[in-house]
PDB file of N, CA, C and O in Angstrom:
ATOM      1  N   UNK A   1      43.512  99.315  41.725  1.00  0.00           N
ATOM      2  CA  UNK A   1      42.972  98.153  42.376  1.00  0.00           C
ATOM      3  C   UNK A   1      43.947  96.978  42.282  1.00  0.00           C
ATOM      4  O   UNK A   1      43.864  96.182  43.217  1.00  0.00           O
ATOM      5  N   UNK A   2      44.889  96.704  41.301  1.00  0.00           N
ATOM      6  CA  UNK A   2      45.662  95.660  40.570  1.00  0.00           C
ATOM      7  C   UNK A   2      46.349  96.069  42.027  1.00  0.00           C
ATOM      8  O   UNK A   2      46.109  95.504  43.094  1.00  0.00           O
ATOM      9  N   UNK A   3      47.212  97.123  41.836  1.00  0.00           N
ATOM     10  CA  UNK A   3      48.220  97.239  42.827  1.00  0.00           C
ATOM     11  C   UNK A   3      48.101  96.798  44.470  1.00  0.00           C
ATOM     12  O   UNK A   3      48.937  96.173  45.122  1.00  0.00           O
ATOM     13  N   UNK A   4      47.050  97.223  44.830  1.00  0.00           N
ATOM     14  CA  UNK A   4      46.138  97.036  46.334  1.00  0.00           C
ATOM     15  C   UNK A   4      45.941  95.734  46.663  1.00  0.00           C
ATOM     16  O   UNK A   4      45.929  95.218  47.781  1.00  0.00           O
ATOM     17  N   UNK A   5      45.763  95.170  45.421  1.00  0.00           N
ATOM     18  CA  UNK A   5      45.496  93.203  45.393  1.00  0.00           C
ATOM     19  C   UNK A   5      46.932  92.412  45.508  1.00  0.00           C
ATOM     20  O   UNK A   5      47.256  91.373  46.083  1.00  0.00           O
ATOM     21  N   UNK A   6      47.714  93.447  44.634  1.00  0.00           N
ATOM     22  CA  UNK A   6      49.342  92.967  44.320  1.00  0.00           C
ATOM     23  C   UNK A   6      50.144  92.717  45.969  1.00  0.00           C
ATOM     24  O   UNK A   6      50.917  91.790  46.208  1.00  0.00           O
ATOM     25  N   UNK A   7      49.687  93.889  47.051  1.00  0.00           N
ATOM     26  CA  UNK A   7      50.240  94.387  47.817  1.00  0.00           C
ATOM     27  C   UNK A   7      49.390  93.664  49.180  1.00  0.00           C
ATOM     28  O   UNK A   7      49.747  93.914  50.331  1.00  0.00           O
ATOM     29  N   UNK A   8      48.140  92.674  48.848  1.00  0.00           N
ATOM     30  CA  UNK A   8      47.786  91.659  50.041  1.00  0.00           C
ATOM     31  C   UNK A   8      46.756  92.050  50.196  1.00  0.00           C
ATOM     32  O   UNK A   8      46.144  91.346  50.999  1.00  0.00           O
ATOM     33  N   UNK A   9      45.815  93.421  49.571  1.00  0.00           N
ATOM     34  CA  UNK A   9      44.816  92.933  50.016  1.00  0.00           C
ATOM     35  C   UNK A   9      43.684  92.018  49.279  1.00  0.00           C
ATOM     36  O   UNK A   9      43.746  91.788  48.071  1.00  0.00           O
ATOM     37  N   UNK A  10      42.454  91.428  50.270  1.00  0.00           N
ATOM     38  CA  UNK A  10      42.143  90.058  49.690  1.00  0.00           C
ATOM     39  C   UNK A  10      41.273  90.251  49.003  1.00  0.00           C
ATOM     40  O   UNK A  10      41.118  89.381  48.146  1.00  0.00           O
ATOM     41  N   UNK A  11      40.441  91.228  48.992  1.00  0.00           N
ATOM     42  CA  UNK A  11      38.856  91.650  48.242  1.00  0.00           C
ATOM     43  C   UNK A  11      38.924  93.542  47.898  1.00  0.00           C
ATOM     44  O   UNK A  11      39.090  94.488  48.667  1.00  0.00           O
ATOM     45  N   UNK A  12      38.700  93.474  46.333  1.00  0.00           N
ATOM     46  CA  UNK A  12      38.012  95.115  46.420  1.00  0.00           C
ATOM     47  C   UNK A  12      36.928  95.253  45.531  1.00  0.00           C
ATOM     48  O   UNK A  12      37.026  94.531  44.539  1.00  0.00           O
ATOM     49  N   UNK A  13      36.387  95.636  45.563  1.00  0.00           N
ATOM     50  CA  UNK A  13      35.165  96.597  44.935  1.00  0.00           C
ATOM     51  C   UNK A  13      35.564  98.207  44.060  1.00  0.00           C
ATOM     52  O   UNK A  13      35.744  99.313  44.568  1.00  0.00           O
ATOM     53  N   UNK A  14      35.606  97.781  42.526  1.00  0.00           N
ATOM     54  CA  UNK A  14      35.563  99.198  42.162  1.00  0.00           C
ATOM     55  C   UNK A  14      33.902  99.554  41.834  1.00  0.00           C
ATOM     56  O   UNK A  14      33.380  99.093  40.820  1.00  0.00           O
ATOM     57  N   UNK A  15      33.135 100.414  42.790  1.00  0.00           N
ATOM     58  CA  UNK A  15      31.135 100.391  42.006  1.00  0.00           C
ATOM     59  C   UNK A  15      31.735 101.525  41.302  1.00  0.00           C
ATOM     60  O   UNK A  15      32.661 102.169  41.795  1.00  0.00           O
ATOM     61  N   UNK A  16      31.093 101.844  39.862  1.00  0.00           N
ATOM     62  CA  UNK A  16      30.668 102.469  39.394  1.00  0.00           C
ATOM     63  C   UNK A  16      28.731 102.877  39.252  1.00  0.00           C
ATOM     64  O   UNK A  16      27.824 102.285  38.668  1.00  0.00           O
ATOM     65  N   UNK A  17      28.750 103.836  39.891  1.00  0.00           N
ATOM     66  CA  UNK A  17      27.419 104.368  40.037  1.00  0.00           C
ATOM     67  C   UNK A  17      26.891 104.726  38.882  1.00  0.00           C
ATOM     68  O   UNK A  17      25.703 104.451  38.711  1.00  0.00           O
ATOM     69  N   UNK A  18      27.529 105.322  37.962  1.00  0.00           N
ATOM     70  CA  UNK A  18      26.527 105.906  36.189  1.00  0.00           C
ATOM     71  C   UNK A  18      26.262 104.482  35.925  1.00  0.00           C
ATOM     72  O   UNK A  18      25.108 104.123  36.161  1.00  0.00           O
ATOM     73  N   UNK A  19      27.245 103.421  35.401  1.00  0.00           N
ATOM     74  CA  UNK A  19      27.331 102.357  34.828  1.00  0.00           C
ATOM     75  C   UNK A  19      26.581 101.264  35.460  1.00  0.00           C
ATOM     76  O   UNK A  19      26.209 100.319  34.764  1.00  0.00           O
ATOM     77  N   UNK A  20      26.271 101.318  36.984  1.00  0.00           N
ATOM     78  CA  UNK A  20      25.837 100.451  37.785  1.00  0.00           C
ATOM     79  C   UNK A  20      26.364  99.623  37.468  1.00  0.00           C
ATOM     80  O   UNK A  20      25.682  99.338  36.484  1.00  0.00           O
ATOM     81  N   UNK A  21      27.219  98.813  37.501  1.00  0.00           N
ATOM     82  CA  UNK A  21      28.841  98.193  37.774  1.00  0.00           C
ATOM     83  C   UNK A  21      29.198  97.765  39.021  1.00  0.00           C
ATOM     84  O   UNK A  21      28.770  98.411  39.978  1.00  0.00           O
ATOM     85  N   UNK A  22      29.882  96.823  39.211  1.00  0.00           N
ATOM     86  CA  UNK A  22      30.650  96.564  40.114  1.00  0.00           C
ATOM     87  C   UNK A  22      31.871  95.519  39.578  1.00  0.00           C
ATOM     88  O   UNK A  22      31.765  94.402  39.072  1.00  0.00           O
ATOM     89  N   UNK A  23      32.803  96.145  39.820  1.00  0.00           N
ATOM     90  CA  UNK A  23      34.341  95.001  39.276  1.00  0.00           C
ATOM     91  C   UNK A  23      34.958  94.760  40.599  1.00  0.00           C
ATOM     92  O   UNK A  23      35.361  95.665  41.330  1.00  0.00           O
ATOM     93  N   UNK A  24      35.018  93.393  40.895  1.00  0.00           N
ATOM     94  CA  UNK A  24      35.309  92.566  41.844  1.00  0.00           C
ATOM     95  C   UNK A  24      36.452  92.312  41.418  1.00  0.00           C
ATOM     96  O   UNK A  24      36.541  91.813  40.296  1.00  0.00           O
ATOM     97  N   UNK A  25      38.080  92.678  42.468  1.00  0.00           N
ATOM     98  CA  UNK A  25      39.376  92.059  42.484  1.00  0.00           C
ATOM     99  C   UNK A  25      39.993  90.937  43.801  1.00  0.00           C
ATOM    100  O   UNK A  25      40.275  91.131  44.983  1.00  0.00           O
ATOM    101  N   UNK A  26      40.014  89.998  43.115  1.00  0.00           N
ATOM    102  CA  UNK A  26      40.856  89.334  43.921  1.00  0.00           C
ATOM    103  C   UNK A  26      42.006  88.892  43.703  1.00  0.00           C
ATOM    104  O   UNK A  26      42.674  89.270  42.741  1.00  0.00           O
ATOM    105  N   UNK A  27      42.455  87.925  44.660  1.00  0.00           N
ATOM    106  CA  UNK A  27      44.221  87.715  44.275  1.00  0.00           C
ATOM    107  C   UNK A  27      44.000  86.204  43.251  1.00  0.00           C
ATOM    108  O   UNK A  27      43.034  85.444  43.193  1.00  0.00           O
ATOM    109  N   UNK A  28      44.814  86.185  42.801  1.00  0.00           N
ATOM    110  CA  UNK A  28      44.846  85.226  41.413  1.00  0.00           C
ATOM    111  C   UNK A  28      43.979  84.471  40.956  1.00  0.00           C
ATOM    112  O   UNK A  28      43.967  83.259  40.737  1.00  0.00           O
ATOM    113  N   UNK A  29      42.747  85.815  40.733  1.00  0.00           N
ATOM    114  CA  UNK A  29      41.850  85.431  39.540  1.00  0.00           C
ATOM    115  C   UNK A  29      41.546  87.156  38.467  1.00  0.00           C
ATOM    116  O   UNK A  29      41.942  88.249  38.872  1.00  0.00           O
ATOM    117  N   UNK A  30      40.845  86.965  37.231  1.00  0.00           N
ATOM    118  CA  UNK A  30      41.157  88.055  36.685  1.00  0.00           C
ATOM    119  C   UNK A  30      39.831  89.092  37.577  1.00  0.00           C
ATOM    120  O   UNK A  30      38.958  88.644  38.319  1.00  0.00           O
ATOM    121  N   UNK A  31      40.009  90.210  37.286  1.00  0.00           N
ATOM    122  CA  UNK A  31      38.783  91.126  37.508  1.00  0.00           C
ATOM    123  C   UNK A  31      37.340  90.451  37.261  1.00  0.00           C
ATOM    124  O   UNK A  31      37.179  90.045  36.110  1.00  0.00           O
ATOM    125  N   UNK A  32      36.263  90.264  38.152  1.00  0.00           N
ATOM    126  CA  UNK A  32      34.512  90.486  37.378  1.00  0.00           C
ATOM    127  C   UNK A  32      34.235  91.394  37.613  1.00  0.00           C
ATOM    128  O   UNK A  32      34.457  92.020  38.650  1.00  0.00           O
ATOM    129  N   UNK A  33      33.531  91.766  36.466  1.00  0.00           N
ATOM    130  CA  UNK A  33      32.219  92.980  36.546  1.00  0.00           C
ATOM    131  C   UNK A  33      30.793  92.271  36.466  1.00  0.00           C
ATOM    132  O   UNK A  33      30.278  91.505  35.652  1.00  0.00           O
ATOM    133  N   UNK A  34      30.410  92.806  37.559  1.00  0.00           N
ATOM    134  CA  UNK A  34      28.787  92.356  37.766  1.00  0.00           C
ATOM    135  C   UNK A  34      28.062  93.562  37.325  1.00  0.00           C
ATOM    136  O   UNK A  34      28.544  94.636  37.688  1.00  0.00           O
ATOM    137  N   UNK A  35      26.894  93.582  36.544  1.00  0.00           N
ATOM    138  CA  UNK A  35      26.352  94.784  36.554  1.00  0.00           C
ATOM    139  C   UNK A  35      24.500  94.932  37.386  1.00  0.00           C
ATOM    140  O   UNK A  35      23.645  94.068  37.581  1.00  0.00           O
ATOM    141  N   UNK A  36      24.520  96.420  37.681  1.00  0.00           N
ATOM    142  CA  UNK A  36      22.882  96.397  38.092  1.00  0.00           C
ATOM    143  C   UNK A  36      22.237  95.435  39.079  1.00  0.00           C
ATOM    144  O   UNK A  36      21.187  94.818  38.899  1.00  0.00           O
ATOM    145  N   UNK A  37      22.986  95.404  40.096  1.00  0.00           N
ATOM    146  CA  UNK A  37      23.477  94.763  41.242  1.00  0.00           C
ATOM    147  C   UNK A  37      22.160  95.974  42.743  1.00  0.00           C
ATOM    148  O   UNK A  37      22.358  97.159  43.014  1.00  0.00           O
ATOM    149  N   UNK A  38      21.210  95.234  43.241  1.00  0.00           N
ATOM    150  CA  UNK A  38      20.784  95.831  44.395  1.00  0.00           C
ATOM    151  C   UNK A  38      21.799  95.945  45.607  1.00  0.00           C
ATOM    152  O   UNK A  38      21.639  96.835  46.443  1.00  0.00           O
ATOM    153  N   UNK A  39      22.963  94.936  45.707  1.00  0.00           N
ATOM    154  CA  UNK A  39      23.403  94.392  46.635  1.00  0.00           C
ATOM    155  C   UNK A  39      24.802  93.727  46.415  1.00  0.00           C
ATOM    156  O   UNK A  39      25.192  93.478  45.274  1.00  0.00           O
ATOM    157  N   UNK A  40      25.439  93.485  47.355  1.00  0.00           N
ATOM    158  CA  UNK A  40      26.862  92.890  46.828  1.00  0.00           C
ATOM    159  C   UNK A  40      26.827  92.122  48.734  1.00  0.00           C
ATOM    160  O   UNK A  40      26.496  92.582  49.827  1.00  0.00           O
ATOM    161  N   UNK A  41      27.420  90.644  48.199  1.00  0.00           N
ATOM    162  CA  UNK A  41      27.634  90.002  49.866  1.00  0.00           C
ATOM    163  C   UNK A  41      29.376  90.253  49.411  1.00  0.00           C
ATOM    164  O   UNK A  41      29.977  90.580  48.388  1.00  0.00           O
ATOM    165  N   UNK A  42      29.670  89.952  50.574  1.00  0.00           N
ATOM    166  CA  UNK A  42      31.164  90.543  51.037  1.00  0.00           C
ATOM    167  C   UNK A  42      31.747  88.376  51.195  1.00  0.00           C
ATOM    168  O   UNK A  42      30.919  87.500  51.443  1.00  0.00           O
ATOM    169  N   UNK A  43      33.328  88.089  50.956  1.00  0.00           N
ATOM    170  CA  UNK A  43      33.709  87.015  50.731  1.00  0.00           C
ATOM    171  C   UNK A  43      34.486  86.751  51.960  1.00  0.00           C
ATOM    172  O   UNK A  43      34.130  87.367  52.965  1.00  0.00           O
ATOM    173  N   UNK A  44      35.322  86.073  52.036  1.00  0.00           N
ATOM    174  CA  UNK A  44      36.077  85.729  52.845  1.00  0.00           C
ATOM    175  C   UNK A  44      35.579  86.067  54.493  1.00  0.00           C
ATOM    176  O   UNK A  44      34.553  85.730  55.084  1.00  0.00           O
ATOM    177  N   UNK A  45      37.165  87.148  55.104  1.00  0.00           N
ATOM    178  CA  UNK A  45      36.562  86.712  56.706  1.00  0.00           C
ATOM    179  C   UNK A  45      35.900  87.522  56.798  1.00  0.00           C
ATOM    180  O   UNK A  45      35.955  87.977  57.940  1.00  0.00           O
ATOM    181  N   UNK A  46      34.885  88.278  55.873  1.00  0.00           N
ATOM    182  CA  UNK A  46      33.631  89.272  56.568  1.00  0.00           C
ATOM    183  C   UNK A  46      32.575  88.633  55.636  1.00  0.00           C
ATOM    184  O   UNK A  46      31.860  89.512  55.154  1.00  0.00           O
ATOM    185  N   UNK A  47      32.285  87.541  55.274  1.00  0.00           N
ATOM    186  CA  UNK A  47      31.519  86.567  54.433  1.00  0.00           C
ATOM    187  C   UNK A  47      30.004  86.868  55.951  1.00  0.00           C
ATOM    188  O   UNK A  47      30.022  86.915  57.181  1.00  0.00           O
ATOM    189  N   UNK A  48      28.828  87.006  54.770  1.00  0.00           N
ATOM    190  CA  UNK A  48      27.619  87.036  55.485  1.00  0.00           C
ATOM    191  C   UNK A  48      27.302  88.927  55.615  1.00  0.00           C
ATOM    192  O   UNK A  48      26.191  89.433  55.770  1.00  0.00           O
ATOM    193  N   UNK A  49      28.495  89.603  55.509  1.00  0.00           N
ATOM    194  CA  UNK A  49      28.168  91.236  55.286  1.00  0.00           C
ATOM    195  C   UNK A  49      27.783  91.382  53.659  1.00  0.00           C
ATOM    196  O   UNK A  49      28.405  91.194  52.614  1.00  0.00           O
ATOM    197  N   UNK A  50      26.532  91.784  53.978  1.00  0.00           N
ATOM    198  CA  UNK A  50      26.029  92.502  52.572  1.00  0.00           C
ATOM    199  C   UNK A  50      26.106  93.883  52.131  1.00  0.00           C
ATOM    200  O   UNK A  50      25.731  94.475  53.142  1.00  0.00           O
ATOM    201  N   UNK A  51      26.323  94.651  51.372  1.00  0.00           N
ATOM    202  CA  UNK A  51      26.426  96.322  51.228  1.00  0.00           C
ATOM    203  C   UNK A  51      25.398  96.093  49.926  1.00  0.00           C
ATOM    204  O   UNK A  51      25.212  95.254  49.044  1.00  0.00           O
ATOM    205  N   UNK A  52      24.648  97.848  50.534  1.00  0.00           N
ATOM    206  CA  UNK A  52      23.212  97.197  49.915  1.00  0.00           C
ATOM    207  C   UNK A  52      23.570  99.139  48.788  1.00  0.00           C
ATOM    208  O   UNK A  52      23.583 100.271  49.272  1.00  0.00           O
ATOM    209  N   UNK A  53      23.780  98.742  47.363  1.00  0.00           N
ATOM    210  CA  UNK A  53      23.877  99.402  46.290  1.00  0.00           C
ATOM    211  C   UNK A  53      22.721 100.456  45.930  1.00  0.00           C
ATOM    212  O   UNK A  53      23.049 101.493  45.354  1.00  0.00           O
ATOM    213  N   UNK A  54      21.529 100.247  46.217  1.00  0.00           N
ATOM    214  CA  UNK A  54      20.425 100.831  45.676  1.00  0.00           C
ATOM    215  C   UNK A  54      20.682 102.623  45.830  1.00  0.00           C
ATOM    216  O   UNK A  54      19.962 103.375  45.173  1.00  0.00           O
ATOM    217  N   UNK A  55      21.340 102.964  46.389  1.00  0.00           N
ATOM    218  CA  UNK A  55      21.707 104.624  46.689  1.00  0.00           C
ATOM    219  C   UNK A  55      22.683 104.900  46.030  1.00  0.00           C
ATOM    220  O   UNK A  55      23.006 106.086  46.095  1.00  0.00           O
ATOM    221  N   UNK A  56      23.602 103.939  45.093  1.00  0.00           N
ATOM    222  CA  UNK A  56      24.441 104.541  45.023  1.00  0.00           C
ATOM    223  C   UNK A  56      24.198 104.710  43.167  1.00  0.00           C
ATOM    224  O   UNK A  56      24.983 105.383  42.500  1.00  0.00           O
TER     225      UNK A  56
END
């Protein structure tokens, strides 16, 4: 994910499904992990898209 952020892109999502997790990367700030999350809204230019967790 470090590398993918290193290399331009602006937002990732690692979910972990056992852990119900989500670690949020962006560019120059460190990793968050949110946990036990129904839902995640999306930032920048796709801001207002939600991806909805409950299946996973």
């Amino acid at each position: 994910m470090l590398d993918w952020i290193a290399n331009g892109v602006a937002l990732a999502w690692l979910i972990n499904g056992d852990a119900r997790t989500v670690t949020i990367y962006r560019p120059d700030l460190p990793p968050e992990t949110r946990s036990i999350l129904r839902e995640i809204a999306v930032e920048g230019p796709f801001s207002g898209f939600t991806f909805n967790l409950t299946d996973i």
